[in-house]
N, C-alpha and C positions, 0 to 999 in steps of 0.2 A: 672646149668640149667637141667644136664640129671639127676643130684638128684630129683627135684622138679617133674618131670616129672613122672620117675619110681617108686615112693616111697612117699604115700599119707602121704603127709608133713601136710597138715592142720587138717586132721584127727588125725592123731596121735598126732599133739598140743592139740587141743580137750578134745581127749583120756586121754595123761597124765598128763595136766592141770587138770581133773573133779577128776584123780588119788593122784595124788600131791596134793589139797586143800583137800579131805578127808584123806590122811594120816598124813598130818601137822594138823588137826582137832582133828585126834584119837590120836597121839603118842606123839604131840610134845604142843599144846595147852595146857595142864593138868599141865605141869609142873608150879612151883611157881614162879621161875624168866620173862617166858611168858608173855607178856604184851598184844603183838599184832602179827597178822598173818596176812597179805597183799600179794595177789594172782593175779595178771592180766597175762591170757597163763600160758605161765610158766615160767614169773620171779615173784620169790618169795622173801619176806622180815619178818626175824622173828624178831620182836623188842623184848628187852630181857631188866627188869627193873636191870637197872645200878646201882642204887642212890646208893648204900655201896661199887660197884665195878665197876667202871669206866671202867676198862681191859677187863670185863667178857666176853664179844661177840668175844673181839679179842682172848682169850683163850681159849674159843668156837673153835672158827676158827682153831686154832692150833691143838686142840686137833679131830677137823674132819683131818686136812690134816698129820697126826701121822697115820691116819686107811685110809689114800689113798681118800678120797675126799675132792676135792677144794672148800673152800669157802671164800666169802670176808667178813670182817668187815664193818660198817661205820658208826664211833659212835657205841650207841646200839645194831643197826641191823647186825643182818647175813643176807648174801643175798643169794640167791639161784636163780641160770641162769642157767638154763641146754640147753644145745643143741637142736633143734627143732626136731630131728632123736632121741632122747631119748626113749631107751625102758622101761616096766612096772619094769623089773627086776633092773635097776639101780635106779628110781625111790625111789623103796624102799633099796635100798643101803644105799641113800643120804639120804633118813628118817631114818633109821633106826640108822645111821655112827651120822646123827644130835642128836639123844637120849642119846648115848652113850656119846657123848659129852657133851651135857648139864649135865647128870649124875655125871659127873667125875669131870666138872668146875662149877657144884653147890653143889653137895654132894647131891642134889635133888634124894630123890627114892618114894618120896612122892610126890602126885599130889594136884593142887588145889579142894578143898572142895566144891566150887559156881561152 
């Protein structure tokens, strides 16, 4: 409760929710396995087309928690929950730590074209 209190918790949802949909927009949208991007606050879901690799998200997932961030599978999707205290600098950690992954469990260095 003295969190909520001293520490403008809905603002900074706000904040790095508007942060978080334009950096999953610019860095992580573009790639070719990217299906879909689903953003409410800040839980995020990146659907990642499966059809030839059934694994890919959850190797995904591994290959983010190898570089120190947590994320879950389910099915397709990666999920992305970050803590409502989230600063702009982890933010772009978890986008960033999410690129590199995809990079590595798609071989992907090329973006979609559309």
């Amino acid at each position: 409760l003295q969190l909520l209190t001293s520490f403008p918790v809905l603002d900074n949802v706000r904040e790095r929710s508007s942060q978080l949909r334009a950096a999953l927009n610019t860095h992580i949208a573009p790639f070719k396995r990217v299906k879909q991007i689903r953003l409410v606050g800040l839980m995020g879901a990146v659907e990642l087309d499966t059809s030839d690799d059934p694994k890919l998200s959850r190797r995904t997932c591994a290959a983010m928690v190898k570089r120190g961030v947590l994320s879950r599978s389910m099915g397709p999707v990666i999920t992305i929950v970050p803590p409502l205290t989230i600063t702009a600098a982890e933010i772009d950690r978890i986008v960033t730590t999410l690129a590199e992954a995809l990079e590595e469990t798609t071989r992907d260095t090329t973006w979609k074209t559309t």
